[in-house]
C-alpha angles and dihedrals in degrees: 000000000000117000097245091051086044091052094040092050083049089054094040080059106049093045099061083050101056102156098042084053094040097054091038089056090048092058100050090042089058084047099054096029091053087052102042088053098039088050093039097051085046090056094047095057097037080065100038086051098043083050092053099042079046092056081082093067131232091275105039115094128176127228106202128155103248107022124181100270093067092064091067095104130354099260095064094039087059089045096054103048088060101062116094132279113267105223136195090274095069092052078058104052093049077048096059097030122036104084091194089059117093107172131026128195121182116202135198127172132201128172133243174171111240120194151197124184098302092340122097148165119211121211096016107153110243105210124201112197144167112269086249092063094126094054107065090031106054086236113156127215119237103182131351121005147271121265120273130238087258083057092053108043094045086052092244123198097242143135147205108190137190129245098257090055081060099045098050099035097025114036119173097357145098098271087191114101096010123105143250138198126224116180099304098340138089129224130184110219106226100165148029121214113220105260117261096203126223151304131211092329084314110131104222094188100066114109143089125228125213136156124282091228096056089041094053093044093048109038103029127272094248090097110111108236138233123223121211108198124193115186115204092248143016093242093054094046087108095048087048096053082051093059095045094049091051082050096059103025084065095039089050093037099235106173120233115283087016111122124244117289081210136033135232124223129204124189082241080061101056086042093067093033091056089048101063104041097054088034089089092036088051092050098048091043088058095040105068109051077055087063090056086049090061086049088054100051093048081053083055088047097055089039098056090042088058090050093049079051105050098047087047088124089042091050081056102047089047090051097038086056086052100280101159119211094257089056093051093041081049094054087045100052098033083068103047087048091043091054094038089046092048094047085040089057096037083048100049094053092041087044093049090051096047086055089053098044084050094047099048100046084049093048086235119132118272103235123185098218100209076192092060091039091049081043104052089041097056096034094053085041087055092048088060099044094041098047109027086054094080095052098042088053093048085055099042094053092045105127101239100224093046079052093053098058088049120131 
């Protein structure tokens, strides 16, 4: 039997039997539509999330007092929140003292409620940095300008916001110049950082900068600080860690062999963090539409044993005319592959537009995964072939004259 007379008699087929391959079809496109957007969203904020951790640069670390490493088991959580705050001195001191560092950024951060006139928005972080924040975090001006080292020595009421601080108290309207209010104190915006977007419903330009110097004053020093650290290469990022952490081990009089009283974190180091804690979530996530792909096959599968059943008389007559077994497995498995095949294709382009109307309502990139595309095409292939085996074979070994007296 040639391959175009094989596909047109499985068509033949499937078409006379519009509801059976209807609802056949149905189950293998939720199954690969459930995997191609899964995978493809995964992919999307696995990217949104990489641009941002890479925002820091290759050769920026921070030194905080509790990083991220030390929340991989308990013992080392309660460890670490007993160590000593690190304050704005020790920014200083790296400042002054580590040759190999050529930019430092000290960071605090206080939440709350930020006003205009009646209009307010409640939690916003208020971040006091150093006037070279951006620097050392890749942040871009929109509009105005940071504060300058005058402004921050001489503790200035001024402010830097996100985004998100313009659209909701000054819509519509110039923000720079004008004033906010945080708690008691008053700040003149002089500048708007380009928005940032989004992630999974979080807001990323909500925020308000301010100096360190203006955030200690006013809202107390007992605040632990962050350190931005910017080396002045990638190749002398380690040397420069060295340096910061002889800095502060003597500052903070750590005896020798004793381990930090505070942790360095590098972006290789989010990277990593951020991989494991999402790993078990992404394979979960993807787990389960396969399991409706296995549903879906053992649907192919009954379906394909009713229909064995139901041609039974046909199977004879075609045997009886000189139809070998391997015609009658062909035809079998042509229309268990034809239907897989046509729910894998629907699935990967509804799939595929599913991913983008989800990334775009959660401000997160749209990626085409080729991985997702090659996997939802073999795996709804191998639907067809896997589960439309058994059936084929049951037809093909039927004894013609036993099928004949079928009714």
């Amino acid at each position: 039997m040639r391959i175009l007379d094989l596909i047109k008699v499985s068509c033949d087929a499937l078409i006379a039997n519009k509801l059976r391959t209807f609802l056949t079809v149905l189950g293998i496109v939720i199954g690969v539509t459930s995997v191609i957007a899964i995978v493809s969203m995964v992919v999307g904020m696995n990217a949104k999330v990489t641009g941002l951790i890479n925002q820091l640069g290759s050769s920026t670390f921070v030194v905080e007092r509790i990083g991220i490493n030390d929340f991989s088991n308990d013992e080392t959580r309660r460890e670490a929140r007993k160590r000593k705050r690190l304050n704005y001195r020790d920014a200083l001191a790296i400042d002054k003292d580590c040759e190999l560092c050529i930019e430092v950024c000290a960071q605090v951060v206080t939440i709350r409620t930020v006003k205009v006139g009646s209009d307010k928005i409640n939690g916003v972080a208020i971040v006091g940095t150093n006037h070279n924040v951006l620097r050392v975090n890749d942040f871009e001006m929109e509009e105005g300008r940071i504060y300058t080292e005058f402004e921050e020595q001489h503790n200035h009421q001024v402010a830097v916001i996100g985004d998100k601080i313009r659209r909701d108290l000054f819509p519509g309207q110039d923000a720079i110049g004008k004033e906010i209010k945080v708690g008691s104190y008053k700040y003149q915006v002089i500048g708007r950082v380009k928005p940032r977007g989004s992630i999974m419903g979080e807001d990323l330009d909500e925020f308000v900068l301010i100096p360190v110097t203006t955030l200690i004053k006013n809202y107390g020093s007992n605040r632990s600080v962050d350190i931005n650290v910017k080396a002045v290469s990638e190749d002398s990022i380690e040397q420069a860690i060295d340096q910061t952490r002889v800095i502060l081990r003597s500052r903070r009089h750590v005896d020798f062999g004793e381990p930090d009283n505070f942790a360095v974190t590098t972006p290789d180091d989010f990277l990593e963090f951020y991989g494991r804690i999402t790993g078990t979530v992404q394979i979960v996530a993807i787990a389960i539409p396969l399991i409706a792909l296995i549903v879906a096959g053992i649907v192919v599968m009954n379906i394909m044993m009713v229909s064995v059943t139901e041609r039974t008389r046909e199977i004879g007559i075609r045997k009886s005319i000189g139809a070998q077994r391997k015609h009658i497995l062909l035809q079998f498995m042509s229309e268990a592959l034809l239907m897989s095949m046509l729910g894998g294709g629907l699935g990967i382009a509804l799939g595929l537009l599913l991913a983008k109307f989800l990334a775009n309502l959660g401000d997160m990139p749209f990626v085409v995964s080729q991985e997702a595309i090659l996997g939802g095409v073999f795996i709804s292939t191998g639907i067809g072939v896997i589960f439309g085996l058994y059936p084929a074979f049951k037809g093909a070994r039927m004894d013609p004259i036993e099928a004949m007296r079928f009714e």
